[in-house]
Residue frames relative to the residue before (quaternion, step in Angstrom):
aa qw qx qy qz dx dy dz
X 1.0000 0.0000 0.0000 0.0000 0.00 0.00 0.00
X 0.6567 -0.4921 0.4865 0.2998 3.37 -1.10 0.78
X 0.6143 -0.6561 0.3711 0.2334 3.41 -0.89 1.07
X 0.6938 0.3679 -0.1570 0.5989 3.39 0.87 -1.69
X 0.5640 0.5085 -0.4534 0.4666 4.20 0.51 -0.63
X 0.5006 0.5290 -0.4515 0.5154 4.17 0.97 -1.21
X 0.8644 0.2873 -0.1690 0.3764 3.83 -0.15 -1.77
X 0.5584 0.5209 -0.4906 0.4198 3.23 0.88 0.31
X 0.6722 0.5294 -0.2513 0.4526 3.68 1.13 -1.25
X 0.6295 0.4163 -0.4138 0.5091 3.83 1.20 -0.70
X 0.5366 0.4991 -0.5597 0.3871 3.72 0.76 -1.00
X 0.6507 0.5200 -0.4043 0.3778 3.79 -0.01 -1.52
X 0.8283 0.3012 -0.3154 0.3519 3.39 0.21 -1.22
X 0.6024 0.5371 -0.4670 0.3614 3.71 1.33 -0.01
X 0.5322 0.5255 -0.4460 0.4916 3.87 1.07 -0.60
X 0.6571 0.4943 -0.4687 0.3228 3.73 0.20 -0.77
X 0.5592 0.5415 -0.3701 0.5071 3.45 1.22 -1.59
X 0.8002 0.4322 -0.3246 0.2599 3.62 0.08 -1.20
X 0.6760 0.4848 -0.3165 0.4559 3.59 1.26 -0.31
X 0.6903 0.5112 -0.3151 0.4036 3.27 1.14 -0.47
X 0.5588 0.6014 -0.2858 0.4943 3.53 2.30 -0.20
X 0.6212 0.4099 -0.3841 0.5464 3.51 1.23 -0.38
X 0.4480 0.6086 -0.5399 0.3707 3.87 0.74 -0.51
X 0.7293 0.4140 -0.2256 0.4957 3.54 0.81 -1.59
X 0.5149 0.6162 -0.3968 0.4446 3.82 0.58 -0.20
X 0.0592 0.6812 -0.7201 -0.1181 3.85 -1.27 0.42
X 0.4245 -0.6973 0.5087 0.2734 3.83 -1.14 -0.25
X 0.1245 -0.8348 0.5357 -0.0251 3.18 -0.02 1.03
X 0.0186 -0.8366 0.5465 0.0337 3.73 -0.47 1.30
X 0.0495 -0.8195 0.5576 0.1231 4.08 -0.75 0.37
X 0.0937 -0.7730 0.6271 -0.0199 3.29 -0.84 0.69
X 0.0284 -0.7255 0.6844 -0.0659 3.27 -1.27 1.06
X 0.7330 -0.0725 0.2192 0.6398 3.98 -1.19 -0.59
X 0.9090 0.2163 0.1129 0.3379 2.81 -0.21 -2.31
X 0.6515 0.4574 -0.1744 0.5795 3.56 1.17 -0.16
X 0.1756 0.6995 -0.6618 0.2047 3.13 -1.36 1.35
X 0.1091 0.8549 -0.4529 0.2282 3.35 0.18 1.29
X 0.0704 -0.7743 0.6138 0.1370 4.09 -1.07 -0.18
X 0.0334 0.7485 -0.6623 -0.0075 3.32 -0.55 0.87
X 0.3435 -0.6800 0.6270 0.1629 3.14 -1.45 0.37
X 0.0133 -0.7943 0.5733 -0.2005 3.69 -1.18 1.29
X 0.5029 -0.6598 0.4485 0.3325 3.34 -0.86 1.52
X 0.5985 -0.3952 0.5818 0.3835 3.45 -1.67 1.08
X 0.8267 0.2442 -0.4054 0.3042 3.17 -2.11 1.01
X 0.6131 0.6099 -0.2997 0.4029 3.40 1.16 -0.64
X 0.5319 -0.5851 0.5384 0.2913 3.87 -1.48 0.93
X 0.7953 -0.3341 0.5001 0.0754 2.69 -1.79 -0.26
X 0.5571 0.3781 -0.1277 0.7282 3.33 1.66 -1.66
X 0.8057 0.2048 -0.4552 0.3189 3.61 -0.21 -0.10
X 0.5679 0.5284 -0.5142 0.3659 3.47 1.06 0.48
X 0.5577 0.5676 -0.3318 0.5066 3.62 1.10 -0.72
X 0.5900 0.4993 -0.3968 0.4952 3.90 1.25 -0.75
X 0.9369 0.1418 -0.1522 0.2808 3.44 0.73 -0.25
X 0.5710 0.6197 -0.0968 0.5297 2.54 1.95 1.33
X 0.0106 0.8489 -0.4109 -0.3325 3.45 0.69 0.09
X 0.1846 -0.7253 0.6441 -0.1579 3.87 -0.66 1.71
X 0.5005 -0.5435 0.6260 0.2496 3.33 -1.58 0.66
X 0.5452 0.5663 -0.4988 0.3650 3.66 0.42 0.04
X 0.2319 -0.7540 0.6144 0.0092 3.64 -1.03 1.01
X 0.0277 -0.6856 0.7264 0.0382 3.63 -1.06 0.61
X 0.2259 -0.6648 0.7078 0.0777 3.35 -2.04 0.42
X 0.8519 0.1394 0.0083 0.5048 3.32 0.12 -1.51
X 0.3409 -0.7329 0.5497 0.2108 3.71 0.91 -0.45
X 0.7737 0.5469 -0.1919 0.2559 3.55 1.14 -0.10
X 0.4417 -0.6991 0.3176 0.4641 2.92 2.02 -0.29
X 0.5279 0.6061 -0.3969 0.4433 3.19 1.35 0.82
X 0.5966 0.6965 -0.2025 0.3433 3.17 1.08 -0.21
X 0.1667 0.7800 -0.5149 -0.3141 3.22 0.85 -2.00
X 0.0638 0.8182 -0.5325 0.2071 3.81 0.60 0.89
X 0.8776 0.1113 -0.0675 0.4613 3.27 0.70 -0.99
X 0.2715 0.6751 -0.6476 0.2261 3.77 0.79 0.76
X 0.3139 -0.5310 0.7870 0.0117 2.40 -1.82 1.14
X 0.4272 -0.5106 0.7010 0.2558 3.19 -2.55 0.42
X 0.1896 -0.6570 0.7039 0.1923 4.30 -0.58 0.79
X 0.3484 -0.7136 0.5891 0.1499 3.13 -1.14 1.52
X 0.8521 0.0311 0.1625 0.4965 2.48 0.64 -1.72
X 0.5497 0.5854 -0.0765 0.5910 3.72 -0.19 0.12
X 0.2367 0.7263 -0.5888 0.2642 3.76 0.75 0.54
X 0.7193 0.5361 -0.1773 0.4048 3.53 0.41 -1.40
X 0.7812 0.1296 -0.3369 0.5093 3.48 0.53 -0.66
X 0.3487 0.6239 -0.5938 0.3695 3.72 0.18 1.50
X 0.4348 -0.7010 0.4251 0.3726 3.67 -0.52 0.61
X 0.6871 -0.5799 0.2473 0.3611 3.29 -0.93 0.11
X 0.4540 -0.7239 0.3498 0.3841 3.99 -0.52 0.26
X 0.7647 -0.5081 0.3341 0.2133 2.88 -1.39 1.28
X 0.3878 -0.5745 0.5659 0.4464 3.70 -0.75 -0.36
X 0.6509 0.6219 -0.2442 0.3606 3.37 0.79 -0.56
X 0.5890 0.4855 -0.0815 0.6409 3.06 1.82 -1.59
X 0.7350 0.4329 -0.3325 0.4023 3.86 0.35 -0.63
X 0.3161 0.8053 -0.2091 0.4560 3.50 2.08 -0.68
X 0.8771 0.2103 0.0053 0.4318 2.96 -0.16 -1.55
X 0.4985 0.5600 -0.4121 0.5178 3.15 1.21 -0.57
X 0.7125 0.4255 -0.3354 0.4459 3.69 -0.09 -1.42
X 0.6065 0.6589 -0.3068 0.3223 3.91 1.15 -0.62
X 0.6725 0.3337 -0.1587 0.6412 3.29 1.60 -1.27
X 0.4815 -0.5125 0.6471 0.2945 3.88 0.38 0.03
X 0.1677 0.7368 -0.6291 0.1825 3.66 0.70 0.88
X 0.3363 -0.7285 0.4861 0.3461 4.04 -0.86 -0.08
X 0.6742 -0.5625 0.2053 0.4323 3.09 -0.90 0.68
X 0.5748 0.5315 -0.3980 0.4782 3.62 1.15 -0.80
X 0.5941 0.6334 -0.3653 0.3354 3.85 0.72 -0.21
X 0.3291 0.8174 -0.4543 0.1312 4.00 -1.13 0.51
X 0.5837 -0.6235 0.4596 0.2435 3.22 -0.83 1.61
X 0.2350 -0.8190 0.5055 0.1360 3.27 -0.83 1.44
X 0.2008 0.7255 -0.4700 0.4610 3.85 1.71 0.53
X 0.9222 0.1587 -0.0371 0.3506 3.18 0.65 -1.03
X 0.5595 0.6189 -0.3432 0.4315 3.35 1.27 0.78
X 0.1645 -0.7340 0.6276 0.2008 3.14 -1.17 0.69
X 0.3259 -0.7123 0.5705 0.2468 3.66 -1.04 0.33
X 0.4844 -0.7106 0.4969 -0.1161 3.44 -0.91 1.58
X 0.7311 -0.0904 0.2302 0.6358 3.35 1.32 -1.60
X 0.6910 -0.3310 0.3236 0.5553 3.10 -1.21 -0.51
X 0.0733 0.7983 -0.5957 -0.0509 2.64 -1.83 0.07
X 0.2498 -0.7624 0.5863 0.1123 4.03 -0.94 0.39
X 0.0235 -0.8180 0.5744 0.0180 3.56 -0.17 1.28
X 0.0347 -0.7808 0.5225 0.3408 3.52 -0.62 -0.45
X 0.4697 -0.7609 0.3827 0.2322 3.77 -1.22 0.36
X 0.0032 0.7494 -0.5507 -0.3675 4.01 0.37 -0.28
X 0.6225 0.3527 -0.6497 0.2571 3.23 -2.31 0.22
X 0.8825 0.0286 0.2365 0.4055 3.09 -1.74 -1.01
């Protein structure tokens, strides 16, 4: 095959890959005091595996919704969060959490989104 036809067919077939990888991508910003960041992460994925490969103000303990370690405030971006756990809706309703409020342990991220963190 012609040299430039080869780099012309991988280029095509790399933009296609590449648009069809951000489709699957959401943005996921966190703010805290000191922290304001955006990362980007493949739809379906938690929280814990961004923070596993990230270094994020978000804390975990128990991973179980027993804890409330890691609530967050959802700025923005409610909707593309999976739905809450029984476990997670539990405890919430337990602390009088607000509705804008949710245990990243137990989210998955759907879409974008803008959380924000309190403390430090």
């Amino acid at each position: 095959m012609n040299p430039v036809v080869a780099a012309k067919v991988r280029g095509t077939v790399f933009r296609n890959k590449l648009v069809h990888t951000m489709k699957n991508q959401s943005q996921v910003t966190i703010n805290a005091a000191k922290f304001s960041r955006t990362f980007t992460i493949r739809k379906g994925l938690g929280f814990q595996a961004l923070s596993a490969k990230n270094e994020t103000p978000i804390e975990y303990d128990c991973r179980e919704a027993d804890c409330g370690v890691c609530i967050v405030r959802v700025i923005s971006g409610m909707n593309n969060l999976s739905a809450k756990t029984e476990s997670e809706d539990a405890f919430l309703q337990a602390m009088r959490a607000d509705e804008d409020e949710r245990l990243t342990c137990q989210c998955r991220i759907m879409g974008d989104v803008v959380v924000e963190v309190e403390g430090d």
